[in-house]
Every structure is written in structure tokens, then in C-alpha cells.
TORKOL-4160 file (C-alpha; in steps of 0.2 Angstrom, whole numbers, padded with zeros to 4 digits, m for minus):
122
<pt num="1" X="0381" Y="0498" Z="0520"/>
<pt num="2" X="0374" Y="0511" Z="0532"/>
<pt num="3" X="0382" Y="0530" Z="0526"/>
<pt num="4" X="0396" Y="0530" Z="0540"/>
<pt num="5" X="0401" Y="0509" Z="0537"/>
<pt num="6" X="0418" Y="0508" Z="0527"/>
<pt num="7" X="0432" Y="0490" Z="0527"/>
<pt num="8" X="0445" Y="0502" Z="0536"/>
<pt num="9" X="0448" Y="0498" Z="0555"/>
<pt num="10" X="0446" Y="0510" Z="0566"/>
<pt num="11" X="0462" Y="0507" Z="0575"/>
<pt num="12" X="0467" Y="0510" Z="0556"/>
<pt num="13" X="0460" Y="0525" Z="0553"/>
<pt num="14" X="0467" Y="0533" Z="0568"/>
<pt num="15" X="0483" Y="0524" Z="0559"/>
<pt num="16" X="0482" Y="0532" Z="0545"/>
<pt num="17" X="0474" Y="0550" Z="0550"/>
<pt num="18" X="0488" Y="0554" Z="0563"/>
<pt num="19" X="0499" Y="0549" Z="0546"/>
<pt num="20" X="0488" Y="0557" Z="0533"/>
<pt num="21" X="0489" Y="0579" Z="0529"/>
<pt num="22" X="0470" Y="0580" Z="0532"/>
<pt num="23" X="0460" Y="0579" Z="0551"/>
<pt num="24" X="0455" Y="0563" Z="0557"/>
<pt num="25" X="0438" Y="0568" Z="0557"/>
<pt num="26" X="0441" Y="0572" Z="0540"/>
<pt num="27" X="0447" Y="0555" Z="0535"/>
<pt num="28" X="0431" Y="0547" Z="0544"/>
<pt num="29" X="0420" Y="0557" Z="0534"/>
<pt num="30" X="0428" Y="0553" Z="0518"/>
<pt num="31" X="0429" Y="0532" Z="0520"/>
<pt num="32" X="0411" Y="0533" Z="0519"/>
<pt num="33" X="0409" Y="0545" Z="0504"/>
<pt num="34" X="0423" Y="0531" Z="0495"/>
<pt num="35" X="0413" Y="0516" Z="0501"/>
<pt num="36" X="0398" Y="0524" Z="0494"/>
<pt num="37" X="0405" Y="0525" Z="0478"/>
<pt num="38" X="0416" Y="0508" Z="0478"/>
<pt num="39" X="0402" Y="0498" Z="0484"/>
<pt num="40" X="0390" Y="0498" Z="0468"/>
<pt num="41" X="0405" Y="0495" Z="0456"/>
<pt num="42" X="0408" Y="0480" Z="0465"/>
<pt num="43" X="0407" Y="0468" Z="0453"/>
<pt num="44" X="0417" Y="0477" Z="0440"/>
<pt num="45" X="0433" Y="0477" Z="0452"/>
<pt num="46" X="0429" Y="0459" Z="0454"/>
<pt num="47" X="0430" Y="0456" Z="0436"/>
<pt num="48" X="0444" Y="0468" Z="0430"/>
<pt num="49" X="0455" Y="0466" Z="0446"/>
<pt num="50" X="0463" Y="0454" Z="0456"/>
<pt num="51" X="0455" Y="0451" Z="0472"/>
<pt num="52" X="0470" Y="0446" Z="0485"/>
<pt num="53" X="0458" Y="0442" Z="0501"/>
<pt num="54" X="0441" Y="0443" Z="0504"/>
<pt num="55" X="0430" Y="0440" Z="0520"/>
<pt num="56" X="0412" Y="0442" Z="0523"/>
<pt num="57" X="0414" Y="0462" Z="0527"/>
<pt num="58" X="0425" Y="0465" Z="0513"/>
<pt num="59" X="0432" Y="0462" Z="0497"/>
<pt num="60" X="0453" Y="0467" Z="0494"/>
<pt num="61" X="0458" Y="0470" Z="0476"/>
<pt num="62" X="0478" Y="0475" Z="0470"/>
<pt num="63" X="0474" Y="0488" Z="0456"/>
<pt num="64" X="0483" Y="0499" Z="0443"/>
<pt num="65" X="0495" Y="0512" Z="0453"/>
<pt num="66" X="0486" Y="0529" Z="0450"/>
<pt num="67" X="0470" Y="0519" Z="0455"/>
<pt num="68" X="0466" Y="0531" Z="0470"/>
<pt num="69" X="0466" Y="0547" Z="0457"/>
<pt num="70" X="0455" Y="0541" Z="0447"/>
<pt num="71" X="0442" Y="0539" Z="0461"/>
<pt num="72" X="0448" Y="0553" Z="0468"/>
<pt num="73" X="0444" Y="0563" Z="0455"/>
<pt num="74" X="0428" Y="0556" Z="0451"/>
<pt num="75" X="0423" Y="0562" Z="0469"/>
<pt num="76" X="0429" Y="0579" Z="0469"/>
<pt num="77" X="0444" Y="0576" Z="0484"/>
<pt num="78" X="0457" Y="0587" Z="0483"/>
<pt num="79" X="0476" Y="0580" Z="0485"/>
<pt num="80" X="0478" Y="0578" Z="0500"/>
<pt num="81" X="0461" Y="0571" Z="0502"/>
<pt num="82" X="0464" Y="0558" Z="0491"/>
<pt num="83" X="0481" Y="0554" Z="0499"/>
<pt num="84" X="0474" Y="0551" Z="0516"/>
<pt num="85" X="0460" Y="0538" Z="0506"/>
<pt num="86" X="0474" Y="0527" Z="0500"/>
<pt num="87" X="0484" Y="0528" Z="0514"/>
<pt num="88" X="0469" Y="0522" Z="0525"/>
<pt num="89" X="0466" Y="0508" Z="0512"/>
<pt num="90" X="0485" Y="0503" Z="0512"/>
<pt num="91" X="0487" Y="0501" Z="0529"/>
<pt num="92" X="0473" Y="0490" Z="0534"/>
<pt num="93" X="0479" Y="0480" Z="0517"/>
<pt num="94" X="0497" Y="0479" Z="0529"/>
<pt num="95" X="0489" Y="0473" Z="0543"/>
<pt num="96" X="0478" Y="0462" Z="0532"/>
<pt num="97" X="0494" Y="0454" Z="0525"/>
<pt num="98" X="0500" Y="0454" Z="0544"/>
<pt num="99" X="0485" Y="0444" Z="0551"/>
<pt num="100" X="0488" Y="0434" Z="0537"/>
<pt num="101" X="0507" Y="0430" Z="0537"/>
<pt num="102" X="0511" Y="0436" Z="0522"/>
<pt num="103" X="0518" Y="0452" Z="0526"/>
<pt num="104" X="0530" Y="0454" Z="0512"/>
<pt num="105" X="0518" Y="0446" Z="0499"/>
<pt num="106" X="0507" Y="0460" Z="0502"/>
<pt num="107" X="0522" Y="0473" Z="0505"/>
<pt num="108" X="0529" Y="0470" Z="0486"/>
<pt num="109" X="0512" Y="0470" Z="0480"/>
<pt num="110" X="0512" Y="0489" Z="0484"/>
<pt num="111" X="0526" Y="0491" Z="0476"/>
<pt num="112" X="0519" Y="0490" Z="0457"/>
<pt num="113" X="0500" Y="0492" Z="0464"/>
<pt num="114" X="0485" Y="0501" Z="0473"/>
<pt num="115" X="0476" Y="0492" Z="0486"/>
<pt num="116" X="0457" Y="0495" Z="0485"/>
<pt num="117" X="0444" Y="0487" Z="0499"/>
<pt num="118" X="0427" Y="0489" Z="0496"/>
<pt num="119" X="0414" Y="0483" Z="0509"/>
<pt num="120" X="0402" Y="0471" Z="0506"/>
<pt num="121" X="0388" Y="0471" Z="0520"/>
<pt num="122" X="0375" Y="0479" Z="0518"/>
């Protein structure tokens, strides 16, 4: 993927930066940064998670709750940083499950996990 290509919507991002305690142009510079680490790991989550939907663009894994520190962490985001991430991811999972008709499928699978989508065009 080219540096500013992430899965996130933009209608999503907008979403989830008017949402999120950090600026929308913040947000936009961040999905990048997470694809950028996500990508190349890949076919870890593929192996240790479930993957829930996948298209040609992106791939959409349910993972531990706490998921979102961890990378978060890893990439040096503070708080509310990392908060904005997951609520980006979240939401395009919603409207994912939306499109999909399985809104509440999708909606108690937030309950117990993280929702992780990682981009796979290059």
C-alpha cells in the first residue's frame, strides 16, 4: 500500500475523527502509520485470529480486547491516539456488518473483542 492507503472509509474517518479526542487530520495521518505496521504482520493475524470478512482491499479480524494497546504501544501513540485508531477501525467494522446484514452479529462481537482491518493492496 502507498504510505497515506489504509481499510478505513473516508466517510469513516470523518465518522470517527468528529467522534475521536484527537483532530481529524490527526486521525488521517495515524491510519497510515497503523497500516504500515499491521500490513507486514498479516499473516500472523490471519493465523492467530479469526478473520470475520475479508475483500480484495482488506482483511477484518475479531481479536483480544486490549488489542488496540498493544499496537498502540508498539507505535508510540499516546491515549487518545490510540482511542481515535480503534474507533476508526470499529466503525467501518459497523458499517461492514451493515452492508453485510449482520448488524448485530458484528455489534456483540465488540462486546468481548477488538476489531482489527488491515489492508491488503499494495
Amino acid at each position: 500500500m502507498t504510505p497515506d492507503v489504509h481499510p478505513i472509509d473516508g466517510q469513516i474517518v470523518v465518522l470517527a475523527g468528529a467522534k475521536a479526542s484527537v483532530p481529524l487530520e490527526r486521525l488521517s495521518e495515524l491510519l497510515p502509520v497503523v497500516q504500515a505496521d499491521l500490513g507486514p504482520r498479516i499473516d500472523d493475524y490471519r493465523r492467530e485470529y479469526e478473520r470475520i470478512h475479508e475483500t480484495p482491499e482488506r482483511s477484518v479480524f475479531l481479536v483480544e480486547t486490549g488489542h488496540w494497546k498493544t499496537v498502540g504501544d508498539r507505535l508510540g501513540f499516546e491515549r487518545r491516539e490510540r482511542d481515535a485508531v480503534r474507533r476508526a477501525h470499529e466503525e467501518q467494522f459497523r458499517r461492514i456488518g451493515r452492508d453485510e446484514g449482520r448488524t448485530e452479529e458484528f455489534e456483540n462481537a465488540l462486546e468481548i473483542r477488538d476489531a482489527v482491518l488491515v489492508g491488503t493492496t499494495d
